[in-house]
Structures are given as structure tokens and as C-alpha cells.
C-alpha positions in Angstrom: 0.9 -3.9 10.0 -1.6 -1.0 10.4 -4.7 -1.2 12.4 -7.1 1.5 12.3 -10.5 1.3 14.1 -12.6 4.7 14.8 -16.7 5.4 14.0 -16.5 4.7 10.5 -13.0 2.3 10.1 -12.3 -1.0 11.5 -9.6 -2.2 9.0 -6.0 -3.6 9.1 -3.2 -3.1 6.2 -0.2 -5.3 5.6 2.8 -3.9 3.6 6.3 -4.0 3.7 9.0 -1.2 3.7 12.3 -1.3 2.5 14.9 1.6 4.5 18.1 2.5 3.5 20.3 4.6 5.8 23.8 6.1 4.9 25.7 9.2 6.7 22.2 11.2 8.1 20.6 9.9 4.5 17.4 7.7 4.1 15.0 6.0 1.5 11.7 4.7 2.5 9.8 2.6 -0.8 6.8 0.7 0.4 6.3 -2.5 -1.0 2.8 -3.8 -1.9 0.5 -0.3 -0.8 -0.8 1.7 -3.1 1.2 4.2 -5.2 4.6 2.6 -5.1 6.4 6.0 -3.8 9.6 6.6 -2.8 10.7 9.0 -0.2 14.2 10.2 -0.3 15.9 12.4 2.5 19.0 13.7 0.9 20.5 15.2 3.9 19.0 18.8 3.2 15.3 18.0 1.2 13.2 15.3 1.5 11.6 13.7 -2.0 8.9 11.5 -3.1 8.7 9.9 -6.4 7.0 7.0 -8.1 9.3 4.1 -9.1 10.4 4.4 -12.8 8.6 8.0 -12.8 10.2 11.1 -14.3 8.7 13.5 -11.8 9.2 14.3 -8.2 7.7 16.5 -5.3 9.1 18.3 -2.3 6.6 17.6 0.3 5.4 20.1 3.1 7.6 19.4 6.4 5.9 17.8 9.4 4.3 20.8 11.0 6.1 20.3 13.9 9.6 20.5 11.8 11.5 17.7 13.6 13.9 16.1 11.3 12.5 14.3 9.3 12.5 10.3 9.2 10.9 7.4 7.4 7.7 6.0 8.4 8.6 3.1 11.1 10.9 5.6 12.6 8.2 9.0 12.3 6.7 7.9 16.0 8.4 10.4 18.4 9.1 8.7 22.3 9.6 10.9 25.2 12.7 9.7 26.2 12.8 11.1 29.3 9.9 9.2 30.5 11.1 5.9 28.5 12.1 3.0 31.0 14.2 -0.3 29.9 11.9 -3.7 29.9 14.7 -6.0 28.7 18.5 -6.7 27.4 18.7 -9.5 24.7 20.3 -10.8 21.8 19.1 -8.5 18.6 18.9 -12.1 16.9 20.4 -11.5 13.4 22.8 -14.3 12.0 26.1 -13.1 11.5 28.2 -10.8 14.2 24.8 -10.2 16.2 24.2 -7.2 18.3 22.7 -6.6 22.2 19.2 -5.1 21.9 17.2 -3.4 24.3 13.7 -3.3 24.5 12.0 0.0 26.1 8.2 1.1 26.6 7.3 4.7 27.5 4.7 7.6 26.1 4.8 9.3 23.0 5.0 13.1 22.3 2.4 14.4 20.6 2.6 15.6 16.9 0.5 17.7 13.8 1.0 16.7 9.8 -0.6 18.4 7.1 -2.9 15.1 5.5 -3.7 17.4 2.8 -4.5 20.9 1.5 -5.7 22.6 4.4 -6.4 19.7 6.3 -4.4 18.1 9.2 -3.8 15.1 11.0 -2.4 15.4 15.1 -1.5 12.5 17.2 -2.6 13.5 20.7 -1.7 10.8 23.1 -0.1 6.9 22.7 2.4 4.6 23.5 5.3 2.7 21.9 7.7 -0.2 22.7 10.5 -0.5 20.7 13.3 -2.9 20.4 16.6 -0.9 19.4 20.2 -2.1 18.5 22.8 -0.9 20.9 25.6 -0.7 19.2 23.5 0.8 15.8 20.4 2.9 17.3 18.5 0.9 14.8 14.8 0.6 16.2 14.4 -3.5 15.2 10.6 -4.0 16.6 8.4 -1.2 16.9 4.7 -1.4 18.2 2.4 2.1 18.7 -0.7 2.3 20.0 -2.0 6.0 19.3 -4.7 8.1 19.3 -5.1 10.4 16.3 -7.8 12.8 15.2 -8.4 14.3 11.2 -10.7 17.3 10.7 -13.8 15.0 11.2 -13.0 11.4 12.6 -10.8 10.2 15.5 -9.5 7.0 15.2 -7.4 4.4 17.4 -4.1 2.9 15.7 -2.1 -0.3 16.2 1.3 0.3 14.4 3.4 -3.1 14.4 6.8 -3.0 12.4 9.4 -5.7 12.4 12.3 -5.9 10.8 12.9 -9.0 8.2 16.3 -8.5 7.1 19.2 -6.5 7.3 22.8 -6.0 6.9 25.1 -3.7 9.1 28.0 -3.5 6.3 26.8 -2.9 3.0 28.2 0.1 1.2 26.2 2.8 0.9 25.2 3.5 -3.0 25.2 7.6 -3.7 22.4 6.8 -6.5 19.3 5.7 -3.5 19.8 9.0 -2.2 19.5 11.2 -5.6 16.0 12.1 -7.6 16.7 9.8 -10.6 18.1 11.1 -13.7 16.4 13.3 -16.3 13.1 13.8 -13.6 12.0 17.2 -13.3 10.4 18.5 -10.2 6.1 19.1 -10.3 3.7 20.7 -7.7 1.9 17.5 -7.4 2.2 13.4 -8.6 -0.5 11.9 -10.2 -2.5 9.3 -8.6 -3.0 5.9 -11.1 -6.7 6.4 -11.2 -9.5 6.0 -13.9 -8.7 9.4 -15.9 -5.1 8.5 -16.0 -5.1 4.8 -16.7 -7.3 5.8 -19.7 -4.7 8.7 -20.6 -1.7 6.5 -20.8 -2.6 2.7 -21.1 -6.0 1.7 -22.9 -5.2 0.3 -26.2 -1.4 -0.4 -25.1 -0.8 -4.5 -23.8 -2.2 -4.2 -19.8 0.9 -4.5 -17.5 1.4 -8.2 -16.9 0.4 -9.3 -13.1 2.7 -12.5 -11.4 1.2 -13.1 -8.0 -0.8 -16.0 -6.0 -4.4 -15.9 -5.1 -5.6 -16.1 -1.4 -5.5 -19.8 -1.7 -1.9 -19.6 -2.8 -2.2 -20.7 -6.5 -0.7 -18.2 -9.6 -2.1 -15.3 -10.8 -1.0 -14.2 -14.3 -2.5 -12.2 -17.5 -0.3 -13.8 -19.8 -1.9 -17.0 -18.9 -5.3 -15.3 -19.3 -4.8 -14.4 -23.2 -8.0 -15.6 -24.8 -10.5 -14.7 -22.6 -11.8 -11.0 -21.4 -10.5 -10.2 -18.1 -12.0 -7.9 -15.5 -9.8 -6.8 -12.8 -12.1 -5.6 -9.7 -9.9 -3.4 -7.3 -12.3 -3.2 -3.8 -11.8 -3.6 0.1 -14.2 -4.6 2.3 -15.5 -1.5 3.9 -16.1 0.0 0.1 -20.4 0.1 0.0 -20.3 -0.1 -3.6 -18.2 -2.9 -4.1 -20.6 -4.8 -2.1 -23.4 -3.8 -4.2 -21.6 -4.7 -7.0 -20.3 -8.2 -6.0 -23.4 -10.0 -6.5 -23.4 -8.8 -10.4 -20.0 -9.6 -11.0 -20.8 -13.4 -9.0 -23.4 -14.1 -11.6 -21.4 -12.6 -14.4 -18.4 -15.1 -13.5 -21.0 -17.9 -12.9 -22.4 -17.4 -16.3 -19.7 -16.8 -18.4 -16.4 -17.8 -16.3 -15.6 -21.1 -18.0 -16.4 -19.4 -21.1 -14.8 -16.4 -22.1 -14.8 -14.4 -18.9 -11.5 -14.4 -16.2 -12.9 -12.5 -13.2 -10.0 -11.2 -10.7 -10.7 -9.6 -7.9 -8.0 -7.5 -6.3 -8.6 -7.0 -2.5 -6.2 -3.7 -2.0 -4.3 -3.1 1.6 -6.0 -5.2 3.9 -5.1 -8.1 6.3 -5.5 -11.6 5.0 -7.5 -12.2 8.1 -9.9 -9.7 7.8 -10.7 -10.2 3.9 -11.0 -14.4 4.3 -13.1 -13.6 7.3 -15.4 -11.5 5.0 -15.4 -13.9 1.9 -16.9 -16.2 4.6 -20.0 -14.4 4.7 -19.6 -12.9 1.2 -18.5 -16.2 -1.4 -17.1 -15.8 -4.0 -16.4 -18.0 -7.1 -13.8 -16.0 -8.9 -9.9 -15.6 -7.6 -8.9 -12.8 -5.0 -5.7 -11.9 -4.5 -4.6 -9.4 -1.5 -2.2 -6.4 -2.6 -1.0 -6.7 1.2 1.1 -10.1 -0.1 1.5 -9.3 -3.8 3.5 -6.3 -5.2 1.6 -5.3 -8.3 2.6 -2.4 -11.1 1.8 0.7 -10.8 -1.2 1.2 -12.9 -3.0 -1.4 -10.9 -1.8 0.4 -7.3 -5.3 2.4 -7.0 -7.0 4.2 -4.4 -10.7 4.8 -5.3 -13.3 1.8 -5.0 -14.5 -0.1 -6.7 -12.2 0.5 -9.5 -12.3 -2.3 -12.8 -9.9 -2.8 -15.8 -11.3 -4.5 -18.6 -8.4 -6.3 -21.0 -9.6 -7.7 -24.4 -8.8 -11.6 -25.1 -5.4 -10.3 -26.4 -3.7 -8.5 -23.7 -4.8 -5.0 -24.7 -6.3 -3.0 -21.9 -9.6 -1.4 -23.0 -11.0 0.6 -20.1 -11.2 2.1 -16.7 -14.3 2.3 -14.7 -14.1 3.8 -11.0 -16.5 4.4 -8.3 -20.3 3.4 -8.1 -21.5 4.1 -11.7 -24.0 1.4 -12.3 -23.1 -2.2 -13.5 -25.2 -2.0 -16.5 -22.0 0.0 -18.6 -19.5 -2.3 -16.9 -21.6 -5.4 -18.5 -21.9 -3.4 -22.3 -18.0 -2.8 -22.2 -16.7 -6.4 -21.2 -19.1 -7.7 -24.1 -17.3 -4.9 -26.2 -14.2 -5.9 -25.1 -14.8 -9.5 -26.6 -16.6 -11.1 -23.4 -19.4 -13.7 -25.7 -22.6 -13.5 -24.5 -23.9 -16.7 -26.7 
């Protein structure tokens, strides 16, 4: 969990990450954030590349060129000012470890966060709970001060470890670029210009997840009506313009031959249910923060909408604030009825 507050942020992201470790090798691969990267540390170079891509990139080094390490274990502690808090059981079932839990400052650090831009942490602390016998950081929670080119903001970093296994033999393959993927400058983002490239007029990638109230989500079950998929997060300006047009659009036309979806991306559950309090809505939300989704729908630019035809075929791509009056002509293109 990611809490970020500063002059123009309050916001909190919930994702998981799955780490694999083997001889000085690791693999990082979010779960349920946008982009669905992998980042792979070889033993020599590290690489990132999109699940089931054929293309891969070789990052820039942290600035400060420590080893590198995947993101719950990226937060440097100054060990020599570290001081033990506790000794305890680590908890896992099985042949279960001693754990020891130790608070202390963190050293500061500089990352490129673009082209010519960069990020620096310049002051926090961490706790961290770590296996004795493994190194293994188990809990980790950072509370840090970081600074971009314009902004400074406060994070909260809590990470806690779900399951694990001690034993398991390493496989060679999680720490190799996959087979028959060529290495490129940059990866593409999913975004309007490439959703439109590779998927309208192909079947729209099928989505199995639950809605905030816990009840199934899925296209296939959605075949017959038009479906608009509206990617937003609460702090997005246009996407609260917008909501009120798409409320009357599903109130018109949502037991007809409209199925509104509305796809709140990378935020807490707390924070989005606490603004649907104030905001309603009558069609489903479903957070990306407890549902992993495909890749085309894993955007970053809000409000983004999809618009599938009664079939299954994805017709179009829309991002950013450009009016609701197109949005309206292309569902009714799509096959939305209007009668």
C-alpha cells in the first residue's frame, strides 16, 4: 500500500507484488497496477518487460548506482544507526523462522523519474521485520519525504508479505528476457493511440473480476448490449465532469441496451467508497487495486473509455477531457439504441 499526500495528491494505491529470488537473481511483476511490467535482474543487467510482450528495455541505473533491487526492498536503511525493537516468531507455517523487527533512518537517494527529470528521497524512516536465518525483509513500512522537479510529497510505504516458500527450486526461465523478444529504446504505454492500433475491430479482451460490492464483472456476460468501460480515479478533474453525463446516460439507457463499467484504477477501496458517498453512482465500479485486469485495459491517462459493440468487438478509444458530446455519437454508433 502506497500513500502519497503533498499540495496537489492525497491518494492511496493498493497492489500486490510477486519476488522471486535465486543466487543474487530477482523478478519483481506487480499485480493489479498499471502496465503489468516485469522487472528482471539477471545478475549483471536489470530488464523490464510487459507480460506476454516481445520487447524489453534496459532501464537507466538508480543514480546513485547501488545494486539494484526490487521495489519493497529499493528503501536504503542506515544500518549503522538501526536499533533492534523486537525478536519473534516470523509466523509462516511450516519450519518457521526467528524474525527481528528493527526501526532506524533512511539514507537518502536520487532516481531518474524520466527524461531529464528526477526524483530524490531526502529524509525518512523505515521499520522492517527481517528473517534471521534468510535476510528476507517480511514487513516493511517507510515513511519518506520525496521531492520531483516541481512537487514535494509525504509517502507511507506499507508491504507485507502474503506467502512464501524457503525451498522452491529456482527456475532459470524467471530470470531470462523471454524467447524471441528483441530489445527497444522504450515500451509502449496501452493508451488511446495504441489500443486503436492493435485492438478496435478485434473481440475486446474479456474482464473476470467483482465489483466494489463483491458481485462478478464479466464482458462475456455483457454480449448484447454496448458497453462503455470508464477508466478514472478520484483526483482526475475531468472525470468528475464527466460523471454526471455518463449517470444520466446509464439512467436512461442502462436497462436497455447500455452496460456502464466504471474502472476506478490504483486506489484504496477506502478512499474510492468514501468518494462514491458524495458522488453516487448507479452503474458498477470495480477497483484495479483488487482486480488484475489485461493489459489493454491497464491505462494511465484519465478519463480514458472503451466502447465494445453488442458483440464483443471493441470499437474505440477515447482519452482525456475531449467533450462528452463524441463519446455519446460513438456509443450510439457502436449499437447503443437511443429509441
Amino acid at each position: 500500500m502506497q500513500h502519497v499526500r503533498g499540495g496537489f495528491t492525497d491518494a492511496v494505491f493498493r497492489y500486490q507484488i510477486a519476488v522471486d529470488f535465486a543466487q543474487g537473481k530477482w523478478r519483481e511483476q506487480p499485480l493489479g497496477r498499471e502496465g503489468d511490467r516485469i522487472t528482471m535482474f539477471d545478475g549483471h543487467d536489470v530488464s523490464v518487460f510487459e507480460s506476454g510482450g516481445t520487447e524489453y528495455v534496459h532501464p537507466h541505473q538508480t543514480i546513485d548506482k547501488d545494486r539494484p533491487l526490487p521495489e519493497p526492498y529499493d528503501n536504503k536503511p542506515d544500518w549503522n544507526k538501526m536499533k533492534e525493537v523486537q525478536q519473534l516468531p516470523c509466523g509462516f507455517t511450516g519450519k518457521d523462522h526467528m524474525c527481528v523487527i528493527m526501526e532506524g533512518p533512511m539514507k537518502p537517494w536520487a532516481r531518474p523519474s524520466g527524461p531529464g527529470s528526477i526524483v530524490k528521497m531526502t529524509g525518512g524512516v523505515i521499520r522492517l521485520m527481517a528473517d534471521t536465518e534468510t535476510g528476507v525483509w517480511l514487513r516493511i513500512h517507510v515513511n519518506a519525504s520525496v521531492e520531483g522537479e516541481t512537487v514535494a510529497n509525504q509517502w507511507e510505504l506499507n508491504y507485507n508479505i502474503k506467502q512464501m516458500s524457503y525451498s522452491a527450486a529456482p527456475d532459470a526461465a524467471l530470470f531470462k528476457v523471454p524467447e524471441g523478444s528483441h530489445e527497444v529504446e522504450k515500451l509502449q504505454l496501452w493508451n488511446e493511440d495504441r489500443i486503436k492500433k492493435e485492438l478496435v475491430g478485434k473481440q475486446a479482451p474479456d474482464i473476470q473480476a467483482t465489483d466494489i460490492h463483491g458481485e462478478p464483472v464479466s464482458l462475456a456476460q455483457l454480449k448484447g448490449k454496448t458497453v462503455l468501460l470508464d477508466f478514472w480515479t478520484t483526483w482526475c478533474p475531468p472525470c468528475q465532469s464527466d460523471a454526471s453525463s455518463i449517470e444520466k446516460l446509464n439512467q436512461k439507457y442502462g436497462e436497455k441496451s447500455l452496460a456502464v463499467i466504471g474502472v476506478s484504477v490504483d486506489e484504496d477501496r477506502t478512499t474510492v467508497e468514501s468518494y462514491l458517498k458524495k458522488h453516487p453512482h448507479t452503474y458498477r465500479v470495480l477497483l484495479s487495486s483488487e482486480n488484475r485486469l489485461p493489459p489493454p485495459y491497464q491505462v494511465g491517462v484519465f478519463p480514458t473509455y472503451l466502447i465494445i459493440s453488442p458483440d464483443g468487438t471493441l470499437m474505440t478509444a477515447e482519452q482525456g477531457d475531449k467533450g462528452f458530446g463524441k463519446l455519446r455519437k460513438d456509443l450510439e454508433k457502436a449499437g447503443m439504441s437511443t429509441e
